[in-house]
N, CA, C and O atoms as a printed pandas DataFrame, in Angstrom:
     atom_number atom_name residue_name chain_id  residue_number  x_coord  y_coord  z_coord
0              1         N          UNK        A               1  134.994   61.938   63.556
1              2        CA          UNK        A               1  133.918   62.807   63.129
2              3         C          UNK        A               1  134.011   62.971   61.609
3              4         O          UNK        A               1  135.039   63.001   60.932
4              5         N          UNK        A               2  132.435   63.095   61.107
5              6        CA          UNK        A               2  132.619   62.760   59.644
6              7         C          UNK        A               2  133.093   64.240   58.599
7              8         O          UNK        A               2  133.753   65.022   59.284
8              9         N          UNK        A               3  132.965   64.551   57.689
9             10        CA          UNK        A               3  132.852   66.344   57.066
10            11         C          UNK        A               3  132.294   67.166   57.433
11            12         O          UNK        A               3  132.608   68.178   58.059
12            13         N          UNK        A               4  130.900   66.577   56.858
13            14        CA          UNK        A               4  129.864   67.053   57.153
14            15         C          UNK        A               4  129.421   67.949   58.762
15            16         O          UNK        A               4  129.156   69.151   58.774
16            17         N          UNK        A               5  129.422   67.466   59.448
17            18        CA          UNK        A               5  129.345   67.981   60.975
18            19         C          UNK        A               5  130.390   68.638   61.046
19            20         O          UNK        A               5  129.897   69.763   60.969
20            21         N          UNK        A               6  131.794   68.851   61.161
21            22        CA          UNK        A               6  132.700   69.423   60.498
22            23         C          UNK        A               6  132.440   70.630   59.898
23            24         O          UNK        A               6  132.453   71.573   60.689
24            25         N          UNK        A               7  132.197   70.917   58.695
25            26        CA          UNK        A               7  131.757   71.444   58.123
26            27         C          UNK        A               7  130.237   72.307   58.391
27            28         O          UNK        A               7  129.809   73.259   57.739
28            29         N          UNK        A               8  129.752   71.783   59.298
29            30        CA          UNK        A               8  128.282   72.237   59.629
30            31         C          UNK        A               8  128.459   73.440   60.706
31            32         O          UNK        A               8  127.833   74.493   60.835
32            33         N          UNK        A               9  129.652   72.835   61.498
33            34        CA          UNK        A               9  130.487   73.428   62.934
34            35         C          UNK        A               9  130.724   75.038   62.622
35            36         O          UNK        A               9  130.492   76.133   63.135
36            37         N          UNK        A              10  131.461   74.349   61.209
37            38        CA          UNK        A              10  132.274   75.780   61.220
38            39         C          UNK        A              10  131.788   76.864   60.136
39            40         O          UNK        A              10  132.165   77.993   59.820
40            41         N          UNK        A              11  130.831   76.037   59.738
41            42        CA          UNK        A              11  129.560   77.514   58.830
42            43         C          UNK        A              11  128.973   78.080   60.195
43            44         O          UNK        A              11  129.261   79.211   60.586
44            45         N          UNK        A              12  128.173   77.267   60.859
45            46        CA          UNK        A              12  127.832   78.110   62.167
46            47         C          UNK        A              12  128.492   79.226   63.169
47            48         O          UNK        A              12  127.915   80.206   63.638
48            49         N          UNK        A              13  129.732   78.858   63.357
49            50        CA          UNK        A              13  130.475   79.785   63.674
50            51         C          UNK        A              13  130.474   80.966   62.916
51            52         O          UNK        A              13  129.949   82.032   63.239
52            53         N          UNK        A              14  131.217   80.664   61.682
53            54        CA          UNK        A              14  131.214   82.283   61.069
54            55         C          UNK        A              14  129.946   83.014   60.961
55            56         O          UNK        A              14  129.864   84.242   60.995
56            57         N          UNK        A              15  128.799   82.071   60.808
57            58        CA          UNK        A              15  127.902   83.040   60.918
58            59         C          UNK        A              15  127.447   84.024   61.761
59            60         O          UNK        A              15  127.269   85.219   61.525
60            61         N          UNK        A              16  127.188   83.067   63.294
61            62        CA          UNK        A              16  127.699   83.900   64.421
62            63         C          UNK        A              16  128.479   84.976   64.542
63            64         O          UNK        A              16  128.122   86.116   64.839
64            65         N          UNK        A              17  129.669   84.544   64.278
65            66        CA          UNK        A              17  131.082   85.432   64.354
66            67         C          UNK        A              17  130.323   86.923   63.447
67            68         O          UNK        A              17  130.283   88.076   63.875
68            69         N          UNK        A              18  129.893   86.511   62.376
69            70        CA          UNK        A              18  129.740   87.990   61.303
70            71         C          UNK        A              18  128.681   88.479   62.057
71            72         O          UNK        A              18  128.514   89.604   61.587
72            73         N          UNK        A              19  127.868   88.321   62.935
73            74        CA          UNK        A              19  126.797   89.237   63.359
74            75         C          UNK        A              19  127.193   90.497   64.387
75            76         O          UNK        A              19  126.593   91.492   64.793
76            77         N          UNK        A              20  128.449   89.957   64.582
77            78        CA          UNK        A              20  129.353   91.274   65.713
78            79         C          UNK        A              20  129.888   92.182   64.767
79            80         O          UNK        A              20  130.937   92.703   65.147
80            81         N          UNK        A              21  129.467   92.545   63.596
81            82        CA          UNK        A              21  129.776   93.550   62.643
82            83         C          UNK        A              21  128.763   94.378   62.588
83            84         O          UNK        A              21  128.604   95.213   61.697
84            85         N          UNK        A              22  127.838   94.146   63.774
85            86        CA          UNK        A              22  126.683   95.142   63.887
86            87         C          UNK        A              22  126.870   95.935   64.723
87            88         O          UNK        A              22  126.382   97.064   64.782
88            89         N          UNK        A              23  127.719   95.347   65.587
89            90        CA          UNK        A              23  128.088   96.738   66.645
90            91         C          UNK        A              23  128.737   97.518   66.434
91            92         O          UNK        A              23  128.924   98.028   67.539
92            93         N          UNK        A              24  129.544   98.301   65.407
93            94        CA          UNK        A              24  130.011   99.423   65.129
94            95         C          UNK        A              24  128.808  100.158   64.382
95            96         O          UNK        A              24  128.692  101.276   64.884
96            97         N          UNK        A              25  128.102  100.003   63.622
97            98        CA          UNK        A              25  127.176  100.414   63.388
98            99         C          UNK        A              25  125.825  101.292   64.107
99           100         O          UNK        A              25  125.151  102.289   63.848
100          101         N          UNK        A              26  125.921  100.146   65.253
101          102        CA          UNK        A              26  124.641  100.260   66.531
102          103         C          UNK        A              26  125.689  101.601   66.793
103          104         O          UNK        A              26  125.134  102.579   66.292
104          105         N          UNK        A              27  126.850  101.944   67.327
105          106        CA          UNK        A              27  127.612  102.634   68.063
106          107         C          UNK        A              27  127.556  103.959   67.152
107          108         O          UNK        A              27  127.374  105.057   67.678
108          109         N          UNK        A              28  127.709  103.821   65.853
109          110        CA          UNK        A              28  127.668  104.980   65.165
110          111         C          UNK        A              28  125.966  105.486   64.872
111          112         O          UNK        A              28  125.587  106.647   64.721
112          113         N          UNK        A              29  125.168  104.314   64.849
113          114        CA          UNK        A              29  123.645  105.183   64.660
114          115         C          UNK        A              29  123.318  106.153   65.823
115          116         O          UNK        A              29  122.923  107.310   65.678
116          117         N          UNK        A              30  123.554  105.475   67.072
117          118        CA          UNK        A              30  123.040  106.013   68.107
118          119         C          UNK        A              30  123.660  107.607   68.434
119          120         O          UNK        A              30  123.319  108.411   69.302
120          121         N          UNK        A              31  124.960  107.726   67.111
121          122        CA          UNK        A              31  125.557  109.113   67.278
122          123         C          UNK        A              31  124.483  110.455   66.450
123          124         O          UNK        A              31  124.195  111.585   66.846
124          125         N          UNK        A              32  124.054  109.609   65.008
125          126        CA          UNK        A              32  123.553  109.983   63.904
126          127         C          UNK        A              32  121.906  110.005   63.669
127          128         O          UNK        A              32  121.235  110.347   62.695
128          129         N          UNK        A              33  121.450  109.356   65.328
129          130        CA          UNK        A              33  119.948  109.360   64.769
130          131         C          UNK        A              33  119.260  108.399   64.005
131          132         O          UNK        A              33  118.041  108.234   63.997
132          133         N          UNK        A              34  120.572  107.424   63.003
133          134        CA          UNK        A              34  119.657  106.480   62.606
134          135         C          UNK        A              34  119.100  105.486   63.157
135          136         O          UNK        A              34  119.103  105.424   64.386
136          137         N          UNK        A              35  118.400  104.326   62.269
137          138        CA          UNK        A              35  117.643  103.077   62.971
138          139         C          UNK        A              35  118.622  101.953   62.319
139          140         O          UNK        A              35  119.283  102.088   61.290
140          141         N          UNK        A              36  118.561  100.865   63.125
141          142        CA          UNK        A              36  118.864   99.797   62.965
142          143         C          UNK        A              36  118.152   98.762   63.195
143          144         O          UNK        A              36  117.710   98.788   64.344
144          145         N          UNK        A              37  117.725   97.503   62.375
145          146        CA          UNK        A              37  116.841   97.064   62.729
146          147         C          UNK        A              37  117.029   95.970   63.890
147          148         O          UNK        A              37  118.083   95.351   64.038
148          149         N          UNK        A              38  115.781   95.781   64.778
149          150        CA          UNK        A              38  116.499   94.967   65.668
150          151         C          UNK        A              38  116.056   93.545   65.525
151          152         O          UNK        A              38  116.579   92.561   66.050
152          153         N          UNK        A              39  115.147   93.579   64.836
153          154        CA          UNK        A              39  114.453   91.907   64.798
154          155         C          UNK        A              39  115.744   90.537   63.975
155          156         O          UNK        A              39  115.967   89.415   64.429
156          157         N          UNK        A              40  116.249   91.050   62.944
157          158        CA          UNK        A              40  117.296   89.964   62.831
158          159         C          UNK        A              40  118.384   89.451   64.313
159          160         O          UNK        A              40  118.957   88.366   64.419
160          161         N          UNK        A              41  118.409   90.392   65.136
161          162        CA          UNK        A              41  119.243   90.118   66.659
162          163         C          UNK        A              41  118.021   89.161   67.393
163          164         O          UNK        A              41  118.207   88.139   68.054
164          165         N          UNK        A              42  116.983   89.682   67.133
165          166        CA          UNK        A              42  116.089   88.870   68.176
166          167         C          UNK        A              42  115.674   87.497   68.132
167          168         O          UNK        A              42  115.430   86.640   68.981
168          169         N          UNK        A              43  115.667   87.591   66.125
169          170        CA          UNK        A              43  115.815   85.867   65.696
170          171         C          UNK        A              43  117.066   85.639   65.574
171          172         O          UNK        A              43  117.149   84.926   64.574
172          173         N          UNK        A              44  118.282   85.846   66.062
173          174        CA          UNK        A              44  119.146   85.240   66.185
174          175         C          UNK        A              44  119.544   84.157   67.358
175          176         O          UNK        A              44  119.984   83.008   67.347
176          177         N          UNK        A              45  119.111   85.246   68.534
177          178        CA          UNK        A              45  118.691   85.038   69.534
178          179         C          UNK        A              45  117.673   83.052   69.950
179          180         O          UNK        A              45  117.865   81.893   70.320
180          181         N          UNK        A              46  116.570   84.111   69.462
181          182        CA          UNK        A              46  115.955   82.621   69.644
182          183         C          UNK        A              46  116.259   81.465   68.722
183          184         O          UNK        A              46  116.006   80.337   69.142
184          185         N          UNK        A              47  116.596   81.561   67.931
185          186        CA          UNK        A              47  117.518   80.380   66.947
186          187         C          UNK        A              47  118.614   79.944   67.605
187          188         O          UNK        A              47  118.716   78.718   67.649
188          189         N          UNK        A              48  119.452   80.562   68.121
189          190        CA          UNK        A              48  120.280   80.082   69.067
190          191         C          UNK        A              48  119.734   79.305   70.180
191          192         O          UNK        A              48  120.095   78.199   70.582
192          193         N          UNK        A              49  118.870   80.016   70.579
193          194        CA          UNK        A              49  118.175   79.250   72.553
194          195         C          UNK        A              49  117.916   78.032   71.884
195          196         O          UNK        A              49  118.698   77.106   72.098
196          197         N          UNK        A              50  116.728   77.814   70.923
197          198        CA          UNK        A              50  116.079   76.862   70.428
198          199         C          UNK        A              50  117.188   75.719   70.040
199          200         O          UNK        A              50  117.281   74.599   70.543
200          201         N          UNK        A              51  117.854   76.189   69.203
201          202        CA          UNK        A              51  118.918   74.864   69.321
202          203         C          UNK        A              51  119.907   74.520   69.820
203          204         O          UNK        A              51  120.257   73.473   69.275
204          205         N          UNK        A              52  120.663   74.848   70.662
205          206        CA          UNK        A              52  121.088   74.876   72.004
206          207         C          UNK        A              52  119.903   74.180   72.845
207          208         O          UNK        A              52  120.249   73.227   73.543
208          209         N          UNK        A              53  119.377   74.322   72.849
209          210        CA          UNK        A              53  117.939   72.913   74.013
210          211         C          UNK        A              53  118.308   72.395   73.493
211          212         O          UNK        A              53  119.351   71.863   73.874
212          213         N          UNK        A              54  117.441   71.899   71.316
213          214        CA          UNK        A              54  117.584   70.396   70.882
214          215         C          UNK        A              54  119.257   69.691   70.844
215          216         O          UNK        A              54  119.517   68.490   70.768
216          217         N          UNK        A              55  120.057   70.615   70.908
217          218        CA          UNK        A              55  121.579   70.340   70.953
218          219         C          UNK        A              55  121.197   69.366   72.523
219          220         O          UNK        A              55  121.333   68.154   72.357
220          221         N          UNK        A              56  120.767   69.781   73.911
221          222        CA          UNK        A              56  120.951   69.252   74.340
222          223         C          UNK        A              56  119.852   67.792   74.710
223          224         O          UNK        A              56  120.151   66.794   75.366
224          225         N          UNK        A              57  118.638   68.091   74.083
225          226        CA          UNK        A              57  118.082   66.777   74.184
226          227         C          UNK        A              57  118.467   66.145   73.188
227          228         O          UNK        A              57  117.785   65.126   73.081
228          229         N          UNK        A              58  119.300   66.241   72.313
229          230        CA          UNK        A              58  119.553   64.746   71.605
230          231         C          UNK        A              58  121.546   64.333   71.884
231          232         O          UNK        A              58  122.175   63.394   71.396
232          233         N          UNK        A              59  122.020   65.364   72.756
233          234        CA          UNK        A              59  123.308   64.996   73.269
234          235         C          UNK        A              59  124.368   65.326   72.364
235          236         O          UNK        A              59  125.421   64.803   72.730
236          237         N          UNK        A              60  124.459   65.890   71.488
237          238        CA          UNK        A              60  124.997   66.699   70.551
238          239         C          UNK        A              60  126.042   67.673   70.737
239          240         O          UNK        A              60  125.884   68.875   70.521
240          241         N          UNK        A              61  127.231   67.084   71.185
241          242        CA          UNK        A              61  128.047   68.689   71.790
242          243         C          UNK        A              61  128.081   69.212   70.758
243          244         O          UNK        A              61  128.076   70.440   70.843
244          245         N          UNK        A              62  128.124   68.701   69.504
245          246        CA          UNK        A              62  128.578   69.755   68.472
246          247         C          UNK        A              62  127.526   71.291   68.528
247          248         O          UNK        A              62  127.973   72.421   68.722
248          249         N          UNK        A              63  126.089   70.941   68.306
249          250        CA          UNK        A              63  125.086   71.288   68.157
250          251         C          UNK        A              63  125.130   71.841   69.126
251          252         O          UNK        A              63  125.065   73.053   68.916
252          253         N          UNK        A              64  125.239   71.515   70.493
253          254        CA          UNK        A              64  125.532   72.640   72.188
254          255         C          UNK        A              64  126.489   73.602   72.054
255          256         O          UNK        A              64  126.477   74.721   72.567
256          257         N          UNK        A              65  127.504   73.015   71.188
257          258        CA          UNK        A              65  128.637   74.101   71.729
258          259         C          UNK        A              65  128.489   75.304   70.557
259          260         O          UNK        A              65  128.134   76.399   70.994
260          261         N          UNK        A              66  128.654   75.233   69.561
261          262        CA          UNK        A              66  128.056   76.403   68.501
262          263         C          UNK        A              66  126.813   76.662   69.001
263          264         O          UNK        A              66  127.169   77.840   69.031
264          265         N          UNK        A              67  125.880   76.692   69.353
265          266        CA          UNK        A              67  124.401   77.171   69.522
266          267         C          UNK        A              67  124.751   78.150   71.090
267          268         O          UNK        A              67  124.173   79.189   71.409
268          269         N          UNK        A              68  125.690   77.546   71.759
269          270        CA          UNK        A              68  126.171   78.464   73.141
270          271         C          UNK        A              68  126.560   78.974   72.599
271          272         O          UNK        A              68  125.769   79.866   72.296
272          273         N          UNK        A              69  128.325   79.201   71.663
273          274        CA          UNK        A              69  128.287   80.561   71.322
274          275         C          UNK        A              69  127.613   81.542   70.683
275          276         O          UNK        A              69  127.857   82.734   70.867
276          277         N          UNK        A              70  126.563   81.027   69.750
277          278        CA          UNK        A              70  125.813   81.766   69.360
278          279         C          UNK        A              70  124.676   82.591   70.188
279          280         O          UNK        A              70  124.090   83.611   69.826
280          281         N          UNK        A              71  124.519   81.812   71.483
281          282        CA          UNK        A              71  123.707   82.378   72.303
282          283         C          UNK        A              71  124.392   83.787   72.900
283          284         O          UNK        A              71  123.865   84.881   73.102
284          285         N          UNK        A              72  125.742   83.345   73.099
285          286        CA          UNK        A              72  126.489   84.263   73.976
286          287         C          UNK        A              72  126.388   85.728   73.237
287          288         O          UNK        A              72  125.899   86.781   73.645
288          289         N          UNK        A              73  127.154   85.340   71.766
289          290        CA          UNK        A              73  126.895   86.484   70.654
290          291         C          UNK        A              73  125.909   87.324   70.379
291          292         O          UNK        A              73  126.061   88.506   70.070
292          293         N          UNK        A              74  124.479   86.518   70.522
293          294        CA          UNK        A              74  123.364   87.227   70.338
294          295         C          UNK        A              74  123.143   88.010   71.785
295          296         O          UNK        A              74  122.794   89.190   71.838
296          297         N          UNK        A              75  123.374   87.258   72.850
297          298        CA          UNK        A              75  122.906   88.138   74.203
298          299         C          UNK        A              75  124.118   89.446   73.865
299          300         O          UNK        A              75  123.540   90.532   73.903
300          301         N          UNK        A              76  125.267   89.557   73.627
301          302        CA          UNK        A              76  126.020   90.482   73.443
302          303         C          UNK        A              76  125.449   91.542   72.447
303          304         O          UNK        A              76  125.323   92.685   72.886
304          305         N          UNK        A              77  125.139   91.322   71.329
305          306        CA          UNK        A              77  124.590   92.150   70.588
306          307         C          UNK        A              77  123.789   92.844   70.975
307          308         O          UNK        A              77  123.768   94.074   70.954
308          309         N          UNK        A              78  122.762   91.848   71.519
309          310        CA          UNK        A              78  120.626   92.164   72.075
310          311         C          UNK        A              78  121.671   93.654   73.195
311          312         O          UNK        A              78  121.264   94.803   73.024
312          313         N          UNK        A              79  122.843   93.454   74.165
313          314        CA          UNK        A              79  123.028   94.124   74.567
314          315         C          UNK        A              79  123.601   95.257   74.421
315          316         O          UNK        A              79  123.717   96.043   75.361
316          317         N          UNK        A              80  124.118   95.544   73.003
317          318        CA          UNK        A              80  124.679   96.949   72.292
318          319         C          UNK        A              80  123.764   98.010   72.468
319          320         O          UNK        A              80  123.732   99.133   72.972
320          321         N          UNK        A              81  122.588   96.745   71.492
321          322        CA          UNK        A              81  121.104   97.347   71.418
322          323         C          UNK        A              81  120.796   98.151   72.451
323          324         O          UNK        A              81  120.456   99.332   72.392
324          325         N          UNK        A              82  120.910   97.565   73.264
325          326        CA          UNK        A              82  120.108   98.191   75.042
326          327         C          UNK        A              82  121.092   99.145   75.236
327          328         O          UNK        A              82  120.573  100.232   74.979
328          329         N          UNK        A              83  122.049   99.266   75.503
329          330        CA          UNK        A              83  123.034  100.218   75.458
330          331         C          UNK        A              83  122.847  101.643   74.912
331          332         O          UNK        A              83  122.827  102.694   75.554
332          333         N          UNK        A              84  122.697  101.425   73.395
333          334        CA          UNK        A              84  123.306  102.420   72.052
334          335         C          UNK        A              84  121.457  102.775   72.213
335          336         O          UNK        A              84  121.099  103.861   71.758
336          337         N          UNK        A              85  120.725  102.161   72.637
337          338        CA          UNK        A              85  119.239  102.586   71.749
338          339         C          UNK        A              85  118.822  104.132   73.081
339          340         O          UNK        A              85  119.096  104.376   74.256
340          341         N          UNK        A              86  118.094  104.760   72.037
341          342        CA          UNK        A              86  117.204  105.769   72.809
342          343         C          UNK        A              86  116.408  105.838   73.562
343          344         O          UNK        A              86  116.274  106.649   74.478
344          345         N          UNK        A              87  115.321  104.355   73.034
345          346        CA          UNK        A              87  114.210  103.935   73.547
346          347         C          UNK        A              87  114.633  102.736   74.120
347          348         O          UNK        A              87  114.726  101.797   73.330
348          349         N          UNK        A              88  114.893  102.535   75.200
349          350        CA          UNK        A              88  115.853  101.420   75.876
350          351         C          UNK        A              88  114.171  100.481   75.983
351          352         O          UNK        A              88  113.967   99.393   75.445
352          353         N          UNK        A              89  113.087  101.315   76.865
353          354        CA          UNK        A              89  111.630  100.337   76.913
354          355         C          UNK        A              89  111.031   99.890   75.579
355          356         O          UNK        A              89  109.892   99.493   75.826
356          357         N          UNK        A              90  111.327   99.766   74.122
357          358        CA          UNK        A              90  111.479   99.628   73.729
358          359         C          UNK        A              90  112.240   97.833   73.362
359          360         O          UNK        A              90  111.641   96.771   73.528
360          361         N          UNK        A              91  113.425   97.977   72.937
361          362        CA          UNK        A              91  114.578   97.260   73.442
362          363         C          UNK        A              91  114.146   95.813   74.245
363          364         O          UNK        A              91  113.957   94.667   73.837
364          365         N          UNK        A              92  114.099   96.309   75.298
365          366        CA          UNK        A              92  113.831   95.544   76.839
366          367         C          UNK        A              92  112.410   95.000   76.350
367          368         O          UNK        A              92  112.631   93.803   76.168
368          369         N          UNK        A              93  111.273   95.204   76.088
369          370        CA          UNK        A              93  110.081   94.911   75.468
370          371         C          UNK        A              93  110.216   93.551   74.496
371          372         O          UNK        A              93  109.686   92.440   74.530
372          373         N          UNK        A              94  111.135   94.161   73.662
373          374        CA          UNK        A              94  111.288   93.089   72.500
374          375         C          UNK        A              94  111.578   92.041   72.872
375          376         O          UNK        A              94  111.000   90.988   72.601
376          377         N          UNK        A              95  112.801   92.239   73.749
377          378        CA          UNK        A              95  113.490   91.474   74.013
378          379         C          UNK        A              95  113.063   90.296   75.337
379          380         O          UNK        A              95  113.589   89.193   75.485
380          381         N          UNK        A              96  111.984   90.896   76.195
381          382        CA          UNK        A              96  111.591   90.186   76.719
382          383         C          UNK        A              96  110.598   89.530   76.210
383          384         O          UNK        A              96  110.330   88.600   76.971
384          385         N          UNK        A              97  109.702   89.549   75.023
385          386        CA          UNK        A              97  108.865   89.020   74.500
386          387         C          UNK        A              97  109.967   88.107   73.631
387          388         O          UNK        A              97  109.634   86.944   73.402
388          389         N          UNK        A              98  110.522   88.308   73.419
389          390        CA          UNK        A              98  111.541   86.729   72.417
390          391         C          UNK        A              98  111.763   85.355   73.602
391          392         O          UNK        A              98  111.953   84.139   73.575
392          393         N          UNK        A              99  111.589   86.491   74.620
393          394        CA          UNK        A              99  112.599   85.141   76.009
394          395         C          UNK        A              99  111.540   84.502   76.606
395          396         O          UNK        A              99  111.717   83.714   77.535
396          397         N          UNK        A             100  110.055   84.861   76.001
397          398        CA          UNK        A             100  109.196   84.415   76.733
398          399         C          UNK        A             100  108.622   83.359   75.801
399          400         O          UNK        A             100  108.135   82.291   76.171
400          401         N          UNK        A             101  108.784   83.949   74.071
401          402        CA          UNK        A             101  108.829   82.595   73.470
402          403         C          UNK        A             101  109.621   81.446   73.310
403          404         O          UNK        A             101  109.294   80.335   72.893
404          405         N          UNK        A             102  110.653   81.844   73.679
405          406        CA          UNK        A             102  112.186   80.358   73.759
406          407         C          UNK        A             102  111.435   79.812   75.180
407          408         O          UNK        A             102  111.569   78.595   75.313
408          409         N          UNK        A             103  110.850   80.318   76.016
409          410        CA          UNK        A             103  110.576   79.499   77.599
410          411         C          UNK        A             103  109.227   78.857   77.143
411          412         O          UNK        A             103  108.896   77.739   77.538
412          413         N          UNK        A             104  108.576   79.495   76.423
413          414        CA          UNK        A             104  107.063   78.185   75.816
414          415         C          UNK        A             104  107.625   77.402   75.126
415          416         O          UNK        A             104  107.467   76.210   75.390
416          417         N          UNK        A             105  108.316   77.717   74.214
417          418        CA          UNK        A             105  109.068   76.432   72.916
418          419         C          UNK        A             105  109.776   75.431   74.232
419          420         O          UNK        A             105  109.539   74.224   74.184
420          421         N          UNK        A             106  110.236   75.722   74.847
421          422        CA          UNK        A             106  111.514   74.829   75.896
422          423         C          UNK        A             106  110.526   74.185   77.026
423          424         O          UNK        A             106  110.856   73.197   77.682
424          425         N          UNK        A             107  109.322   74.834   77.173
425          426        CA          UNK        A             107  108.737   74.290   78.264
426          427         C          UNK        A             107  107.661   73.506   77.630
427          428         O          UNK        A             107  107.115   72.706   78.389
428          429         N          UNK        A             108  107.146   73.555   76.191
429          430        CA          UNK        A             108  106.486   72.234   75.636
430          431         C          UNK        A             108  107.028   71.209   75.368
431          432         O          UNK        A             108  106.220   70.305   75.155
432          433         N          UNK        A             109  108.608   70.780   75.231
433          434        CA          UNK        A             109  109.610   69.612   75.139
434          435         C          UNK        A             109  110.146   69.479   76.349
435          436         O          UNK        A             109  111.199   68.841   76.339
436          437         N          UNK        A             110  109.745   69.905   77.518
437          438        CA          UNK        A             110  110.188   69.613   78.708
438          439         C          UNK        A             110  109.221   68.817   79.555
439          440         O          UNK        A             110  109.474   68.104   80.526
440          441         N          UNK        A             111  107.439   69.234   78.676
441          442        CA          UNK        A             111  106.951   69.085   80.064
442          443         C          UNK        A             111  105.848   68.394   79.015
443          444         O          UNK        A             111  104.818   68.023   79.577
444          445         N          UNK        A             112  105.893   68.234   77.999
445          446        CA          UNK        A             112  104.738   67.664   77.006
446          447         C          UNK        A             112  104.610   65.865   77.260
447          448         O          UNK        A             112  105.653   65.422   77.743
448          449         N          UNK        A             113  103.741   65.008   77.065
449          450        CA          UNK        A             113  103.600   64.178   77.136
450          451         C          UNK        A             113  103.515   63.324   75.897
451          452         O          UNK        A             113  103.404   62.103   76.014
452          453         N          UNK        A             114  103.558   63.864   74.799
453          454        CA          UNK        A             114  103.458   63.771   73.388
454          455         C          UNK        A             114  104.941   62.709   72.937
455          456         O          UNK        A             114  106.080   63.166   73.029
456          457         N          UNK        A             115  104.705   61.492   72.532
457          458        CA          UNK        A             115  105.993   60.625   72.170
458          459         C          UNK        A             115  106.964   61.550   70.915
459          460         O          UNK        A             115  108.004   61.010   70.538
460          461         N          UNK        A             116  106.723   62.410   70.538
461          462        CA          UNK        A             116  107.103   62.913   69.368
462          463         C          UNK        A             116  107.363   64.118   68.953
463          464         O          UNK        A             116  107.500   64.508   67.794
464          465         N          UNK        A             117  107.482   65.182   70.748
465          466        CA          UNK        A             117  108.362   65.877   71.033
466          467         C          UNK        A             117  109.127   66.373   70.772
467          468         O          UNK        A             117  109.212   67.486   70.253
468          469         N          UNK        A             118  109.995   65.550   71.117
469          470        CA          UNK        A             118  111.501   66.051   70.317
470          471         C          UNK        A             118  111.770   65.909   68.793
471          472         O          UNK        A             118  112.916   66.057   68.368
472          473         N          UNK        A             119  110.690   65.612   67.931
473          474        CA          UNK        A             119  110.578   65.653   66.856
474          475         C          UNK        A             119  110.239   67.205   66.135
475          476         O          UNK        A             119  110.709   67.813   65.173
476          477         N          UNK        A             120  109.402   67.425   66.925
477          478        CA          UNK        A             120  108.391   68.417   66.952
478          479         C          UNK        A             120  109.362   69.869   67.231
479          480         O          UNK        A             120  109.565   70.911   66.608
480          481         N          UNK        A             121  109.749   69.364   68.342
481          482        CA          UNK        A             121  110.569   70.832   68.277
482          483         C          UNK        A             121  111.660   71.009   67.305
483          484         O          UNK        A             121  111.953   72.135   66.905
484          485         N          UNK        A             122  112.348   69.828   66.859
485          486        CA          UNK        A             122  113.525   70.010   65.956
486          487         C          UNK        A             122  112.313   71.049   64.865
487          488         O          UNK        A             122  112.475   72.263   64.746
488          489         N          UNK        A             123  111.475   70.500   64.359
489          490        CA          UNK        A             123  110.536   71.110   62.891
490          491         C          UNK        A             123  110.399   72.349   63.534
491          492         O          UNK        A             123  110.163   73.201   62.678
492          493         N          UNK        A             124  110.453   72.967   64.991
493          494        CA          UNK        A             124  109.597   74.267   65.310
494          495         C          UNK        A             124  111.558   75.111   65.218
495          496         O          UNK        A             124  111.820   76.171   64.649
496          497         N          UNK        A             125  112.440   74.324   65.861
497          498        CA          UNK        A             125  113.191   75.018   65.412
498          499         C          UNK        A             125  113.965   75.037   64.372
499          500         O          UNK        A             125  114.883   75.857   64.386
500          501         N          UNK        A             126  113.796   74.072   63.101
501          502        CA          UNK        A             126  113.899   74.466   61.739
502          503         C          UNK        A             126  113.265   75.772   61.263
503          504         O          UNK        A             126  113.914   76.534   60.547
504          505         N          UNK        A             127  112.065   76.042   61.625
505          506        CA          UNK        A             127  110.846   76.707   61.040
506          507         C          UNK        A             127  111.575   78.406   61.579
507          508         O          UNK        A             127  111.668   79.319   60.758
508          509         N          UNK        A             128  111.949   78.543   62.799
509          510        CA          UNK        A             128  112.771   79.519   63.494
510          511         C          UNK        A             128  113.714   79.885   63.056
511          512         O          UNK        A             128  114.144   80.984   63.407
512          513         N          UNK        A             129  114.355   79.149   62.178
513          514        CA          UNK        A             129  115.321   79.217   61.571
514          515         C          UNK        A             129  115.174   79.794   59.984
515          516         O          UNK        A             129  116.171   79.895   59.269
């Protein structure tokens, strides 16, 4: 394996990794009344789903296996959220409207007839990104 990918591996990780520095925060707002925002969790979220698929249509463990943990991370977080928040319908709302766009993005490269597909989604999940 060359640097680069290497190197690509393990920026992804930490990035991941640093987004669990939100949950002490989530834990202390929900004491204090404040807000936290939730939309950076939700595009984390689908940035993860999204590439995690193209990880697996182009066979990529590298690209599968960081994009799973990142999935895992973000469902952990999305779940502090639900936890720590006031307005849990709220929350659950958001959050089901993110999962309903990763299942259109995943179900137009699954089920499209278009030679250029999997092109297409890599650019939709650049753009997500």
């Amino acid at each position: 394996m060359s640097l680069v990918p290497i190197l690509a591996v393990g920026a992804n990780v930490a990035m991941y990794i640093s987004q669990l520095g939100i949950v002490g925060p989530l834990r202390r707002a929900s004491k204090t009344q404040t807000s936290i925002p939730l939309l950076p969790s939700l595009a984390s979220f689908l940035n993860s789903v999204l590439w995690l698929k193209y990880g697996f249509i182009k066979n990529d463990q590298a690209i599968s296996l960081v994009n799973t943990l990142g999935t895992l991370i973000a469902l952990y977080i999305l779940a502090c959220f639900w936890w720590y928040a006031d307005a849990r319908r709220t929350v659950e709302t958001r959050v089901l409207l993110t999962i309903l766009c990763a299942v259109a993005f995943i179900g137009y490269v699954d089920y499209a007839e278009d030679e250029q597909k999997e092109d297409v989604f890599g650019l939709v999940c650049c753009a997500v990104t």
